[in-house]
C-alpha positions in Angstrom: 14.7 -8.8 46.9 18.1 -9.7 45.5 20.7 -6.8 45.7 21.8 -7.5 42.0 19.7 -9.7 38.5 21.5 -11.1 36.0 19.7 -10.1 32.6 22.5 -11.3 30.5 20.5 -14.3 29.4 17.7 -11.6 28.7 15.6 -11.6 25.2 14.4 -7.7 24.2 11.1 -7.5 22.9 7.6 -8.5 24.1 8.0 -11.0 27.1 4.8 -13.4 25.8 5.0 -14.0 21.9 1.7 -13.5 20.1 0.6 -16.0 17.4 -0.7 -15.5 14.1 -0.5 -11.1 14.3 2.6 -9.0 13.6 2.9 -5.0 15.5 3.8 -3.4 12.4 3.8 0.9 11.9 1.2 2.0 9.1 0.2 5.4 8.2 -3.4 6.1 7.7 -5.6 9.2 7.3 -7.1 11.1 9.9 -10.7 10.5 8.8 -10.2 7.0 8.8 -8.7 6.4 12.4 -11.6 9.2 13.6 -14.0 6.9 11.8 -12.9 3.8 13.9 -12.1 5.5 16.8 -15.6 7.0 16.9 -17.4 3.4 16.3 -15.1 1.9 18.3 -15.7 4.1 21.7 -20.0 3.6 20.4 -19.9 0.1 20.4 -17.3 -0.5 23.2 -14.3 -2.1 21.2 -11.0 -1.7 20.1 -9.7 0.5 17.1 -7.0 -1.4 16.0 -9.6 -4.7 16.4 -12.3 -3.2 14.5 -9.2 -2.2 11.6 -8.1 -5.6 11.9 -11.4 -6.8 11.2 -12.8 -4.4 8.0 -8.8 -5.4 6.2 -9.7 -9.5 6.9 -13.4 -9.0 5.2 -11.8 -7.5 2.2 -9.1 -10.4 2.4 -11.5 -13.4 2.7 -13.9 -11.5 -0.1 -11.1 -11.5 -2.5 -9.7 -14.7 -1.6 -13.4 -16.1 -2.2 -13.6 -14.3 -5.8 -10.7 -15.9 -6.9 -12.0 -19.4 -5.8 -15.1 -18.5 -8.4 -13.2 -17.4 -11.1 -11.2 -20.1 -11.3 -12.7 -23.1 -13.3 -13.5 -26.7 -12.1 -11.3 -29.4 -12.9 -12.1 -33.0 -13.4 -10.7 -34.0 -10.1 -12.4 -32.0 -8.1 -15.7 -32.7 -10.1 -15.1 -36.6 -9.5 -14.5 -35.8 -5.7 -17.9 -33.3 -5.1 -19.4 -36.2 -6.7 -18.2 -39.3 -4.6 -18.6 -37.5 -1.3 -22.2 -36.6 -2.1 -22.8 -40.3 -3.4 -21.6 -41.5 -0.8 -23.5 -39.4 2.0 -26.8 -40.3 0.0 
């Protein structure tokens, strides 16, 4: 081992970058962490993973309901229809 490191080239924070999730602080009730923390420990995952999971379902669900209540256009009517012509 050296006797002295230089860490004035050093970067603070965490040494591998994750991609596509953000450590952020939130405050949520008791009951719910005990809720995930209790299913998470029965079904052998993580808390925060299971969290992370239950907030995307209610993302994609309302991303998906407002793909159906918007209304078809022309262009994407002409397009559905040569794609399937064409596969037929």
């Amino acid at each position: 081992m050296r006797k002295e490191y230089d860490f004035s080239n050093g970067k603070r924070g965490a040494v591998i970058p994750s991609t596509g999730k953000t450590r952020i602080t939130i405050m949520l009730d008791d009951e719910v962490i005990e809720f995930f923390r209790a299913r998470a420990e029965a079904l052998g995952a993580g808390y925060q993973t299971m969290i992370n999971t239950a907030l995307r379902a209610v993302v994609d669900d309302a991303a998906s309901k407002e793909a159906e209540d918007k209304p078809i256009t022309v262009a994407t009517l002409r397009k559905v229809l040569r794609e399937e012509l064409n596969t037929a």
